[in-house]
TORSE-992146 format. One record per atom (N, C-alpha, C, O): residue number from 1; residue in three letters; atom name; x, y, z. Coordinates in steps of 0.2 Angstrom, whole numbers. Layout:
! residues N
+-----+------+------+-------+-------+-------+
! seq ! type ! atom !     X !     Y !     Z !
+-----+------+------+-------+-------+-------+
! NUM !  ala !   CA !     X !     Y !     Z !
...
+-----+------+------+-------+-------+-------+
***
This chain:
! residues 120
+-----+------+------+-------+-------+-------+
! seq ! type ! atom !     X !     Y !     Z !
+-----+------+------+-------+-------+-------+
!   1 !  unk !    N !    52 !    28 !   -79 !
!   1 !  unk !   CA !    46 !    32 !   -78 !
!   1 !  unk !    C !    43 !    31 !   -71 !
!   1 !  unk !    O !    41 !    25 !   -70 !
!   2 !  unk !    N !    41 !    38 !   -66 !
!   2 !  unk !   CA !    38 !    37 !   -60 !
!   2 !  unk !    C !    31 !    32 !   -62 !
!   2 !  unk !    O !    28 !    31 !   -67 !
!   3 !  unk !    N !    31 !    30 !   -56 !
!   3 !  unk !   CA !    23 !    28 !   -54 !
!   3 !  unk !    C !    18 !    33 !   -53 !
!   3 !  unk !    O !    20 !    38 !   -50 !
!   4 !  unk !    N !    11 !    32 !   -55 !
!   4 !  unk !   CA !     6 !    38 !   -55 !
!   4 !  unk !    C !     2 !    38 !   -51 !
!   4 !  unk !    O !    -4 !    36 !   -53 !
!   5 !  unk !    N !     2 !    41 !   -46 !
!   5 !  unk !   CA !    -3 !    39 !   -40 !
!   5 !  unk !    C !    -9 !    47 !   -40 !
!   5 !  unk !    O !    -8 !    53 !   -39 !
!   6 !  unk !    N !   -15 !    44 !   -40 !
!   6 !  unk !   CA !   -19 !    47 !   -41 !
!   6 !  unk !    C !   -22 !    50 !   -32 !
!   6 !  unk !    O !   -25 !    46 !   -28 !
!   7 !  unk !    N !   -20 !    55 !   -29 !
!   7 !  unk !   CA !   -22 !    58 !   -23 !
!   7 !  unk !    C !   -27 !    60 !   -22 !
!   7 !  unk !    O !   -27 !    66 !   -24 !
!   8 !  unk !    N !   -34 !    58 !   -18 !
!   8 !  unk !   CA !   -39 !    62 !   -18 !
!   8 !  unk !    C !   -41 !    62 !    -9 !
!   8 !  unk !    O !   -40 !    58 !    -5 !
!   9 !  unk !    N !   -45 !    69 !    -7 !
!   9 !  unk !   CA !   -46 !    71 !    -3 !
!   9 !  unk !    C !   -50 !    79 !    -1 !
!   9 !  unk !    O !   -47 !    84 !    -4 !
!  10 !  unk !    N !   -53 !    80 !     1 !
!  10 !  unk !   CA !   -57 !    87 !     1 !
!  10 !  unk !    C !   -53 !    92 !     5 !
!  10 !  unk !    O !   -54 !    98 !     5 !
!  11 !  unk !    N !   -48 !    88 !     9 !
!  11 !  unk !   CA !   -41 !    94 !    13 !
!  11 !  unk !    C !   -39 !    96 !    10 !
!  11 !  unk !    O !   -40 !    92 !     5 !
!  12 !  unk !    N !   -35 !   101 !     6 !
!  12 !  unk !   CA !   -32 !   102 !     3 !
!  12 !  unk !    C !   -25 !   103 !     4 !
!  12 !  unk !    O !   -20 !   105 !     0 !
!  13 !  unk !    N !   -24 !   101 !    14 !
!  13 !  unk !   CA !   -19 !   101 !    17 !
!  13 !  unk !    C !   -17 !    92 !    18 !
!  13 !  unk !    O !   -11 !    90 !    19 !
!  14 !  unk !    N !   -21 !    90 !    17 !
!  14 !  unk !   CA !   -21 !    83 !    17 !
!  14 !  unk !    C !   -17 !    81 !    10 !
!  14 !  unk !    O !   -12 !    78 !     8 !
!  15 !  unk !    N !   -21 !    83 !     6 !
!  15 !  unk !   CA !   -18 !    82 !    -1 !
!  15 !  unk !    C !   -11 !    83 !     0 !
!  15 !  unk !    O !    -7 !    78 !     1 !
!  16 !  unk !    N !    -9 !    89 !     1 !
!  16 !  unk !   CA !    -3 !    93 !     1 !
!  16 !  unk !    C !     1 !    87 !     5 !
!  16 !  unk !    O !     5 !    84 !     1 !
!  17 !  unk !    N !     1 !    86 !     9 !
!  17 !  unk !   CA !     4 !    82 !    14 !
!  17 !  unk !    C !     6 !    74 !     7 !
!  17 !  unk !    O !    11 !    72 !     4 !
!  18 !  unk !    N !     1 !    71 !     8 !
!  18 !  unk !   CA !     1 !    65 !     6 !
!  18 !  unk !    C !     3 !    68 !    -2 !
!  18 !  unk !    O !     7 !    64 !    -4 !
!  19 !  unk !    N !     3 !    72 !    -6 !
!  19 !  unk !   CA !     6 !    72 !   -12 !
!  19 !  unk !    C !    16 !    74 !   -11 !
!  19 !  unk !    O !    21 !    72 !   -14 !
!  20 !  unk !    N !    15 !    79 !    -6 !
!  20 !  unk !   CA !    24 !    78 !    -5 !
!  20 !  unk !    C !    27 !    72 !    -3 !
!  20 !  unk !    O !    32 !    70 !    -5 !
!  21 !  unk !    N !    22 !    70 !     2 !
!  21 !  unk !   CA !    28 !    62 !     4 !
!  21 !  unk !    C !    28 !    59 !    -3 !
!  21 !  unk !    O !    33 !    57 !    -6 !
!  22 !  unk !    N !    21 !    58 !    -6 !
!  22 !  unk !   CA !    24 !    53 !   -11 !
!  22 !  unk !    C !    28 !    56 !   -18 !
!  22 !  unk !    O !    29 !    51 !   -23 !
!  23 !  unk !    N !    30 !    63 !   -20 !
!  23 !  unk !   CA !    33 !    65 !   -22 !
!  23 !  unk !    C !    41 !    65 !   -21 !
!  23 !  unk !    O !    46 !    65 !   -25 !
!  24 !  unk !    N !    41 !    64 !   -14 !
!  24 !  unk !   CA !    48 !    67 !    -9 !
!  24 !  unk !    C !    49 !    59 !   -11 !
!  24 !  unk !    O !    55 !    59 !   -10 !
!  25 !  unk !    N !    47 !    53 !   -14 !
!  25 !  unk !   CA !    50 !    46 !   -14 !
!  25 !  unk !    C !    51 !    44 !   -22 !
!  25 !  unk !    O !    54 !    39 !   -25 !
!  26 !  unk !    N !    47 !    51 !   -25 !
!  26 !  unk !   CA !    48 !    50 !   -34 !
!  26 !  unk !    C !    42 !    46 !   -37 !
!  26 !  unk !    O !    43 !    43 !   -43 !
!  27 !  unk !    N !    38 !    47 !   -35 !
!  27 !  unk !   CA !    30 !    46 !   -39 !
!  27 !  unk !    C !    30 !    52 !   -41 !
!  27 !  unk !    O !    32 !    57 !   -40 !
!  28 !  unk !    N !    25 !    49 !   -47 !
!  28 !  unk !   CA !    22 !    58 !   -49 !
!  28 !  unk !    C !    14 !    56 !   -44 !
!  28 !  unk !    O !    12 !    50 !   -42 !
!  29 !  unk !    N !    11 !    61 !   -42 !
!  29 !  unk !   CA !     7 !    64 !   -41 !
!  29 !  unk !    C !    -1 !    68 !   -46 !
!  29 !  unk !    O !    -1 !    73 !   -49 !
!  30 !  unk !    N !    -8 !    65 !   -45 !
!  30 !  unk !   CA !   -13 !    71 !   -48 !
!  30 !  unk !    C !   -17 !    70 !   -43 !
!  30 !  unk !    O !   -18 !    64 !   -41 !
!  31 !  unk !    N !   -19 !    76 !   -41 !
!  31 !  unk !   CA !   -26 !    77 !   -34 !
!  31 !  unk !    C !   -32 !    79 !   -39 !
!  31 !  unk !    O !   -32 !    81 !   -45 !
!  32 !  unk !    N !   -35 !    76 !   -34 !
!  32 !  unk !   CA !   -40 !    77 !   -34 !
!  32 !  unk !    C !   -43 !    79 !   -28 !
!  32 !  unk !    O !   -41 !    77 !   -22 !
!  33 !  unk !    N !   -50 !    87 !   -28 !
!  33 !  unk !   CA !   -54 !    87 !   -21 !
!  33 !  unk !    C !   -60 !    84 !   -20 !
!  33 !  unk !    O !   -64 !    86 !   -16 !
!  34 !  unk !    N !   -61 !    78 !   -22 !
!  34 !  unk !   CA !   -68 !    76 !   -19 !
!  34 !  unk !    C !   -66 !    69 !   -27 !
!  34 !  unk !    O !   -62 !    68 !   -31 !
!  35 !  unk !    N !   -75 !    64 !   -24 !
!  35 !  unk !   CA !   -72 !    58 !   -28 !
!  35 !  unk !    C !   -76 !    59 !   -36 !
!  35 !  unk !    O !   -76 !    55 !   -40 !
!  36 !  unk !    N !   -80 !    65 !   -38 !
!  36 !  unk !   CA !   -81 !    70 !   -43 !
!  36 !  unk !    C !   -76 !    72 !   -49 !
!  36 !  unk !    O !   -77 !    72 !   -55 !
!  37 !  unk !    N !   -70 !    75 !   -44 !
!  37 !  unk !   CA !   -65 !    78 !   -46 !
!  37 !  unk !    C !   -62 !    73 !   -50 !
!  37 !  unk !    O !   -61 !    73 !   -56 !
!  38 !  unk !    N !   -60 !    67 !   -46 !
!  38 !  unk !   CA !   -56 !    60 !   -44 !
!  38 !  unk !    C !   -56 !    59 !   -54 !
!  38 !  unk !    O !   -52 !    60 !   -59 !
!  39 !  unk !    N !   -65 !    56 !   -55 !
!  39 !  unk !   CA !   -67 !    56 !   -61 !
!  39 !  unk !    C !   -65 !    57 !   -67 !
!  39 !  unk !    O !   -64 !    54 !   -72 !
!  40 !  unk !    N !   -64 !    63 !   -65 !
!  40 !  unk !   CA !   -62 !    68 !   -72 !
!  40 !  unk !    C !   -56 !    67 !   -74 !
!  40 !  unk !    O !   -54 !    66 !   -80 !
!  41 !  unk !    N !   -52 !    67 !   -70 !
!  41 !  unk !   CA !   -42 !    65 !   -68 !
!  41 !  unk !    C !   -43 !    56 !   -69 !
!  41 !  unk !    O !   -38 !    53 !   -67 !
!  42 !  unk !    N !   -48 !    53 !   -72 !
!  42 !  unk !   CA !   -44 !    45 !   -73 !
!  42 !  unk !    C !   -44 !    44 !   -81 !
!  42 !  unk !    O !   -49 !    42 !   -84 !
!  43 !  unk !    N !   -37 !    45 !   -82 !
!  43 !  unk !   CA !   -35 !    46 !   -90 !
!  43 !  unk !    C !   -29 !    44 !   -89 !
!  43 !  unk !    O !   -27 !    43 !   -83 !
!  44 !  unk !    N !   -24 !    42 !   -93 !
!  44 !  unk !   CA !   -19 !    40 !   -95 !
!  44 !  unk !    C !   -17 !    32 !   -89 !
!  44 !  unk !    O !   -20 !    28 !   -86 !
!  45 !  unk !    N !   -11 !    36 !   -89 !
!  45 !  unk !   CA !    -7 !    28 !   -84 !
!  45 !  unk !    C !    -8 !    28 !   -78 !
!  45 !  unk !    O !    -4 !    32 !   -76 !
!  46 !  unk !    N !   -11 !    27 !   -73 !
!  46 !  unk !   CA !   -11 !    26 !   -65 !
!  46 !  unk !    C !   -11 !    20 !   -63 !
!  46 !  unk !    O !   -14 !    16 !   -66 !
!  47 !  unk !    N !    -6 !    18 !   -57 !
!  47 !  unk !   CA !    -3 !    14 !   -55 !
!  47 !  unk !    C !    -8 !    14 !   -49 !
!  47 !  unk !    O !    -9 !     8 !   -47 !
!  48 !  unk !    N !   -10 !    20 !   -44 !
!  48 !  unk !   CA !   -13 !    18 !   -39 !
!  48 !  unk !    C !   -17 !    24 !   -36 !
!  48 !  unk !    O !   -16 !    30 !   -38 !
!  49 !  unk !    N !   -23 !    23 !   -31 !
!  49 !  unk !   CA !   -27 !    27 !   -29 !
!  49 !  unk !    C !   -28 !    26 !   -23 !
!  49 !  unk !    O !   -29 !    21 !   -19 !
!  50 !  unk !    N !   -26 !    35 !   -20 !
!  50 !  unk !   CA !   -25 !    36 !   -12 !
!  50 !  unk !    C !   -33 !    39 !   -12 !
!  50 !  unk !    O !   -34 !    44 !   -16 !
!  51 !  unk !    N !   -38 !    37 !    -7 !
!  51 !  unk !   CA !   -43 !    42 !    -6 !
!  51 !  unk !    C !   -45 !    41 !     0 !
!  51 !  unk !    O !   -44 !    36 !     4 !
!  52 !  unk !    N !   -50 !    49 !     2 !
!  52 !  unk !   CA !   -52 !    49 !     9 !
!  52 !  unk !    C !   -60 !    46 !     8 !
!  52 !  unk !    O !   -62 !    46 !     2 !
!  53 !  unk !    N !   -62 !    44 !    12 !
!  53 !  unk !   CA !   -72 !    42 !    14 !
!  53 !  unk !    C !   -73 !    43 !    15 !
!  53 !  unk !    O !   -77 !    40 !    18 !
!  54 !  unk !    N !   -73 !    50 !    16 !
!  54 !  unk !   CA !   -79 !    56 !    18 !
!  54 !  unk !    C !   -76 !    63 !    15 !
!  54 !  unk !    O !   -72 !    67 !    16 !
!  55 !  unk !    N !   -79 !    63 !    10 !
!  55 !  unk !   CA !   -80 !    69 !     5 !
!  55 !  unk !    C !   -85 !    70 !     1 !
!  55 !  unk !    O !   -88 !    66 !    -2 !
!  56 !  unk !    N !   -86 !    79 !     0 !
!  56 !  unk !   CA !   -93 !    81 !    -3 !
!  56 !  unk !    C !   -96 !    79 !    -9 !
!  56 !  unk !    O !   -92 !    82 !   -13 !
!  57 !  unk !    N !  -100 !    77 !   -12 !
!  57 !  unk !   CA !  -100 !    76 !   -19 !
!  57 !  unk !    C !  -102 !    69 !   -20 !
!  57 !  unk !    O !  -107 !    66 !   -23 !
!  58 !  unk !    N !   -96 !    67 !   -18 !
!  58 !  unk !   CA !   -95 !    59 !   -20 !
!  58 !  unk !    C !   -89 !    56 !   -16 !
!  58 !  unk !    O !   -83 !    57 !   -17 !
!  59 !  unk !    N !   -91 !    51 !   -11 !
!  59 !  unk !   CA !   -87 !    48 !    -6 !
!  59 !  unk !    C !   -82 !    44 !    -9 !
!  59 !  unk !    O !   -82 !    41 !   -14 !
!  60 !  unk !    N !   -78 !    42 !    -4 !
!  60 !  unk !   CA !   -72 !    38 !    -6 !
!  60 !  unk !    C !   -75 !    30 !    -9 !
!  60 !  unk !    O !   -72 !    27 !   -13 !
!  61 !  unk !    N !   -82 !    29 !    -7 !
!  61 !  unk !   CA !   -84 !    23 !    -6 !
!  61 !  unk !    C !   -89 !    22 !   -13 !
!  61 !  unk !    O !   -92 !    17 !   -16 !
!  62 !  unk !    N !   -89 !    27 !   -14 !
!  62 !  unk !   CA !   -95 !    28 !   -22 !
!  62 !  unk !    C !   -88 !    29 !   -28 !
!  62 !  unk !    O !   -89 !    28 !   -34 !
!  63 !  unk !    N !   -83 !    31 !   -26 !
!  63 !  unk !   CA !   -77 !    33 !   -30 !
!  63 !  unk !    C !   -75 !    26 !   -30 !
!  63 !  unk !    O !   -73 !    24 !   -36 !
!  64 !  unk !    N !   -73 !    22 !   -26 !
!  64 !  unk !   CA !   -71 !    15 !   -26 !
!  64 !  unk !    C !   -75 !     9 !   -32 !
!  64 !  unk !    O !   -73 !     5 !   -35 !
!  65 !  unk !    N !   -82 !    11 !   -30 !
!  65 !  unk !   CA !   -87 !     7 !   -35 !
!  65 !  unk !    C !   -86 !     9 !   -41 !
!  65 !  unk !    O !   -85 !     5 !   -45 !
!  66 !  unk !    N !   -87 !    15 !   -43 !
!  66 !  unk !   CA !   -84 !    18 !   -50 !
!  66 !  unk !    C !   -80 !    16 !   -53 !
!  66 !  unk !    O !   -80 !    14 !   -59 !
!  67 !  unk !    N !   -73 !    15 !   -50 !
!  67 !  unk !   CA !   -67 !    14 !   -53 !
!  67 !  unk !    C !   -69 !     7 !   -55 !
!  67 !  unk !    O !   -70 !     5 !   -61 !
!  68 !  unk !    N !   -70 !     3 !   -50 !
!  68 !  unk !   CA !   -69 !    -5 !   -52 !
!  68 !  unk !    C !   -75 !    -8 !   -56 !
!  68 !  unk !    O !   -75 !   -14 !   -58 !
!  69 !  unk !    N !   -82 !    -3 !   -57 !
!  69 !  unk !   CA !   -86 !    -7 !   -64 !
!  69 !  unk !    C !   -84 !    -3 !   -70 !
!  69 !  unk !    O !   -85 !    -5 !   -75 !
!  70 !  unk !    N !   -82 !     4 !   -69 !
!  70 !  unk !   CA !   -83 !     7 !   -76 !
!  70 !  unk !    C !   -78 !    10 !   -79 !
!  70 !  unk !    O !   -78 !    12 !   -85 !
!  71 !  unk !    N !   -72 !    11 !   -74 !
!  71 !  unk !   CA !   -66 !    13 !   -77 !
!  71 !  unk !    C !   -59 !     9 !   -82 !
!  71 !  unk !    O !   -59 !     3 !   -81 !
!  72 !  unk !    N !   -56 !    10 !   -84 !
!  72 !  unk !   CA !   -51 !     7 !   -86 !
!  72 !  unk !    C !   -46 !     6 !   -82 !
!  72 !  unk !    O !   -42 !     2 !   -85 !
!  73 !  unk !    N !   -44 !     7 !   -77 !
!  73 !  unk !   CA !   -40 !     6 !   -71 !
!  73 !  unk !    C !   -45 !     2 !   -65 !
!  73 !  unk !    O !   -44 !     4 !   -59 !
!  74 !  unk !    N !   -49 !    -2 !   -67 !
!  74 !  unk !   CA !   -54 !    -7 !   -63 !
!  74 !  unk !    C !   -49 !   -10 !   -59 !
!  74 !  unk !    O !   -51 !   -11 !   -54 !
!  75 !  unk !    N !   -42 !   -11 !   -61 !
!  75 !  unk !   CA !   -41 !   -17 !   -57 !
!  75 !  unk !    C !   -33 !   -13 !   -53 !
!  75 !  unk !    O !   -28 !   -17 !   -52 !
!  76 !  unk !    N !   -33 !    -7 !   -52 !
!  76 !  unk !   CA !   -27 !    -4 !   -50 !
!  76 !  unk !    C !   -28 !    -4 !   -43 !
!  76 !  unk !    O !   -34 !    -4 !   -42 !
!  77 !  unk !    N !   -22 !    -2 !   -36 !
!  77 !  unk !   CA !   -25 !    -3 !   -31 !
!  77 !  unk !    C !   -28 !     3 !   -28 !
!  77 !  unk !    O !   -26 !     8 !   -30 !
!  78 !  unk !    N !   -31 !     2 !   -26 !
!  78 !  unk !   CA !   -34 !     9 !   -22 !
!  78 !  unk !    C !   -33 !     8 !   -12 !
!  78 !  unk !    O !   -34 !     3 !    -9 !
!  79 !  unk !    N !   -31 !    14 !   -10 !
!  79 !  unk !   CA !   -30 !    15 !    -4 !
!  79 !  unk !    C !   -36 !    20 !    -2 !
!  79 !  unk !    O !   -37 !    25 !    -4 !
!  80 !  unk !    N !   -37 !    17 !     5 !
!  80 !  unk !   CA !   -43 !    20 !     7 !
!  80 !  unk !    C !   -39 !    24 !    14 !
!  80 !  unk !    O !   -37 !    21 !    19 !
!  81 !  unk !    N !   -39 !    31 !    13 !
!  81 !  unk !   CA !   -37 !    36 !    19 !
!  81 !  unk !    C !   -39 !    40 !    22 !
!  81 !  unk !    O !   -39 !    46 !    20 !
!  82 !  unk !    N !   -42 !    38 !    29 !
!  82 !  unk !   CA !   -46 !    40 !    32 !
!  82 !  unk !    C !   -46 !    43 !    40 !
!  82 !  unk !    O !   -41 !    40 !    43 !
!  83 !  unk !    N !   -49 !    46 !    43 !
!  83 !  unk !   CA !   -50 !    47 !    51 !
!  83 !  unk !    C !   -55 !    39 !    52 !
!  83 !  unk !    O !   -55 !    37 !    58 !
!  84 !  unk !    N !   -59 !    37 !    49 !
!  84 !  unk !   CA !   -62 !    33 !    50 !
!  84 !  unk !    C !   -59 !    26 !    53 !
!  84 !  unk !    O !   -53 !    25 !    51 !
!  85 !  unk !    N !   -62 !    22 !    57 !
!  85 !  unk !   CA !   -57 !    15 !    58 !
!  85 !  unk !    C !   -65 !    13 !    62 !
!  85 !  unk !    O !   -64 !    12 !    68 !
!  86 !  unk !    N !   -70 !    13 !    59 !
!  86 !  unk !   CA !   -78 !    11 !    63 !
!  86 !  unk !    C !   -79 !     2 !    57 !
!  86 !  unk !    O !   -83 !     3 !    53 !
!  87 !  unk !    N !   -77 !    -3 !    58 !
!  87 !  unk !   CA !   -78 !    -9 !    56 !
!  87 !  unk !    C !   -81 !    -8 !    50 !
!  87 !  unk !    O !   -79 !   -10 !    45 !
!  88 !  unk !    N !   -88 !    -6 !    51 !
!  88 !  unk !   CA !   -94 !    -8 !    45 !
!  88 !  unk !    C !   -92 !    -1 !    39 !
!  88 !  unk !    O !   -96 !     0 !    34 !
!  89 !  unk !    N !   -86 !     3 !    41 !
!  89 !  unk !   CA !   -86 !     7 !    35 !
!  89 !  unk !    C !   -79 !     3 !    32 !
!  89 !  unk !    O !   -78 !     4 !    26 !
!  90 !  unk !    N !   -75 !    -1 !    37 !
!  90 !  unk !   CA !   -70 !    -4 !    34 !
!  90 !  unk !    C !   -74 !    -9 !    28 !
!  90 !  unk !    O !   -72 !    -9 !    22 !
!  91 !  unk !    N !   -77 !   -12 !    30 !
!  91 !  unk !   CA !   -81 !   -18 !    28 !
!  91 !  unk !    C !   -84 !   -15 !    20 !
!  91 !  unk !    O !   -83 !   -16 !    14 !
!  92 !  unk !    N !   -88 !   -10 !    23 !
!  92 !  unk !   CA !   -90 !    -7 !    16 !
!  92 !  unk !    C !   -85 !    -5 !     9 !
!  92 !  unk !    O !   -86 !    -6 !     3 !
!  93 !  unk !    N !   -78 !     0 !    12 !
!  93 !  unk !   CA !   -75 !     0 !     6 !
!  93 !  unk !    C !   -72 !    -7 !     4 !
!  93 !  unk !    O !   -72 !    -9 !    -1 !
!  94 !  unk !    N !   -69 !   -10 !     8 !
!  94 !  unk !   CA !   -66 !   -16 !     6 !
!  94 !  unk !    C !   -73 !   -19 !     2 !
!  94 !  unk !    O !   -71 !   -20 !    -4 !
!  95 !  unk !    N !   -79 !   -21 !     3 !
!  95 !  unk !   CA !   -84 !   -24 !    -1 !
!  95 !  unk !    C !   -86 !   -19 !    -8 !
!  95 !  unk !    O !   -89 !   -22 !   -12 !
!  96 !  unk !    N !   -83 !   -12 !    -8 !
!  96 !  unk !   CA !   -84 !    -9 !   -15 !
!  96 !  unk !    C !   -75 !   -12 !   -18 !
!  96 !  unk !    O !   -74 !   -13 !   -24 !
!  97 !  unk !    N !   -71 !   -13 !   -13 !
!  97 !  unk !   CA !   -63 !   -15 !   -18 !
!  97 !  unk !    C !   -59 !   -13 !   -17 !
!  97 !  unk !    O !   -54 !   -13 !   -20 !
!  98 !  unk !    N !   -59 !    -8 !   -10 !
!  98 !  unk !   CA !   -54 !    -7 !    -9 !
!  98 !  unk !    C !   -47 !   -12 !    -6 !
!  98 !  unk !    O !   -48 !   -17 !    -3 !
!  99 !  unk !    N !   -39 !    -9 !    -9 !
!  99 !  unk !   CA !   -36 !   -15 !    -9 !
!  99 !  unk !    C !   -34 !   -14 !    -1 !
!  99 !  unk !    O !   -34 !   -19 !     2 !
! 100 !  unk !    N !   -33 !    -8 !     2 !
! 100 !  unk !   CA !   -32 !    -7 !     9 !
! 100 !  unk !    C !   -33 !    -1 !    11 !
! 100 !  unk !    O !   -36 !     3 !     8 !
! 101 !  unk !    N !   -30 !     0 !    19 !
! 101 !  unk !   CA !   -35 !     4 !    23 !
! 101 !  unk !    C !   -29 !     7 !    29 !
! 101 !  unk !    O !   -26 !     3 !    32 !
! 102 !  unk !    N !   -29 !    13 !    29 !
! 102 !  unk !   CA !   -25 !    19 !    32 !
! 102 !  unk !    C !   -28 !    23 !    36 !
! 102 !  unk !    O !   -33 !    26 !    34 !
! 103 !  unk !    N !   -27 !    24 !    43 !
! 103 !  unk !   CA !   -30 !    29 !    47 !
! 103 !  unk !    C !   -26 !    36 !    47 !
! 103 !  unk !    O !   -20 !    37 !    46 !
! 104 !  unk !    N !   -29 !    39 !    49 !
! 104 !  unk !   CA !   -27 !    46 !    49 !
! 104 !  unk !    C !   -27 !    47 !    57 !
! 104 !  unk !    O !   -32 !    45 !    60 !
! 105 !  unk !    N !   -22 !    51 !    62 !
! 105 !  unk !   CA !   -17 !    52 !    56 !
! 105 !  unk !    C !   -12 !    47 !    56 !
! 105 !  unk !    O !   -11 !    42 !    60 !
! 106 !  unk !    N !    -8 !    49 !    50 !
! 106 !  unk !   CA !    -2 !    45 !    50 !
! 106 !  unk !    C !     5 !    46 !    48 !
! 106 !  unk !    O !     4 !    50 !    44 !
! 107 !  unk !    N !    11 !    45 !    49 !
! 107 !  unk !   CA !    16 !    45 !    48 !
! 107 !  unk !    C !    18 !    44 !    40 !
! 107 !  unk !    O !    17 !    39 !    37 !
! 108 !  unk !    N !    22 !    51 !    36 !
! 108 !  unk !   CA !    23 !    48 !    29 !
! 108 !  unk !    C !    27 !    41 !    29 !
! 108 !  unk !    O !    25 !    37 !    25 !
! 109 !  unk !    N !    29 !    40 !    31 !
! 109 !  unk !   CA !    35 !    33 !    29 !
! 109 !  unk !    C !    30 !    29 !    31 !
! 109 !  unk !    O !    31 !    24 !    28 !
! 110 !  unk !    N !    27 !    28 !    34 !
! 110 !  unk !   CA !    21 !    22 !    35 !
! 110 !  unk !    C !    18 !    23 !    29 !
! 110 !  unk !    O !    17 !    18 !    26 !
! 111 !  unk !    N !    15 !    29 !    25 !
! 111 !  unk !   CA !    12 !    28 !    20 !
! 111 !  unk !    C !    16 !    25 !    14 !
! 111 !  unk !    O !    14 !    20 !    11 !
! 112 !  unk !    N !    23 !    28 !    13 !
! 112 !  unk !   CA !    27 !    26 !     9 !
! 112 !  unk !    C !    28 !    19 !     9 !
! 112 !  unk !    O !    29 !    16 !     3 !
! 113 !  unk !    N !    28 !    16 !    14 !
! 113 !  unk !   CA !    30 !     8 !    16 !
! 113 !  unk !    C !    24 !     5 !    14 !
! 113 !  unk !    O !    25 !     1 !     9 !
! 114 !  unk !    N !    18 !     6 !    14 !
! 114 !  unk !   CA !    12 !     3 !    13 !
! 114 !  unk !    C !     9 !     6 !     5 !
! 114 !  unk !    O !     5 !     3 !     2 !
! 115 !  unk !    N !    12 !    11 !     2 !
! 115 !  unk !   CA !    12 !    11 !    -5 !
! 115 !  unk !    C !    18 !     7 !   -10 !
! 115 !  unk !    O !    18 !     7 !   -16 !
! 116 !  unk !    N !    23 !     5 !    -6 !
! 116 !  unk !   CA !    29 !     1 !    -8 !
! 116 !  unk !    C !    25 !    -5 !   -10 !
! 116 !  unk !    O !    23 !    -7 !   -15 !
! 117 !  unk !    N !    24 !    -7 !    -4 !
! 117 !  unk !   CA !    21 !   -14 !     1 !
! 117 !  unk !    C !    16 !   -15 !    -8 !
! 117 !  unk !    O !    18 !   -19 !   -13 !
! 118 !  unk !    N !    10 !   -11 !    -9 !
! 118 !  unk !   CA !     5 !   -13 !   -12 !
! 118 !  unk !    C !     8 !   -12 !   -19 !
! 118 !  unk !    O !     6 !   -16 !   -23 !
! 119 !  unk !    N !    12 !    -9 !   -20 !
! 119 !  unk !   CA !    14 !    -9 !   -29 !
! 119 !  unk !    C !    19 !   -13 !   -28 !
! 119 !  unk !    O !    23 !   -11 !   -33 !
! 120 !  unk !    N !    22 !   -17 !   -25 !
! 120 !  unk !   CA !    28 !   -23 !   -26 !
! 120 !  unk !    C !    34 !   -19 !   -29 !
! 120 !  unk !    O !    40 !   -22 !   -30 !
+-----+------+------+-------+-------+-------+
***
């Protein structure tokens, strides 16, 4: 059974991007456009969460605290994907839980390497 990686982002080009690489490697894939949407889609099995930190509604960083007090996948990793690389936003998701951190842009096989990397 693939692995279920939960994709969220407000691009819908970004989405696109990071759901084919990680499809083209044999995960299944569910997007999400914002950390609102994210919400609704945390049901069943997931293995891990790609999100951006800057999106409307509900940011990457308010979707990170969500998951880890109140969801049933508290302890799944979550990846923070972003244009962002400013310290004190790094600090900020890492201090809601995130397990690691991605700049935009970036290369699929680097993502795939560091989604291997994080699910062992």
């Amino acid at each position: 059974m693939a692995k279920v990686i939960l994709a969220v982002d407000d691009s819908g080009s970004m989405r696109q991007v990071v759901s084919f690489a990680l499809r083209s490697a044999g995960y299944d894939v569910i997007e999400a456009c914002d950390g609102a949407d994210a919400i609704t889609k945390l049901s069943g099995p997931l293995h891990m969460v790609i999100t951006d930190l800057n999106m409307p509604q509900m940011d990457g960083v308010e979707l990170i605290k969500h998951i880890r007090t109140q969801s049933p996948h508290k302890h799944v990793p979550i990846m923070m994907l972003t244009t962002e690389s400013h310290p004190a936003k790094k600090e900020a998701a890492k201090a809601a839980g995130a397990t690691c951190w991605m700049v935009k842009p970036f290369k699929p096989e680097q993502l795939l390497a560091t989604v291997s990397r994080v699910l062992g």
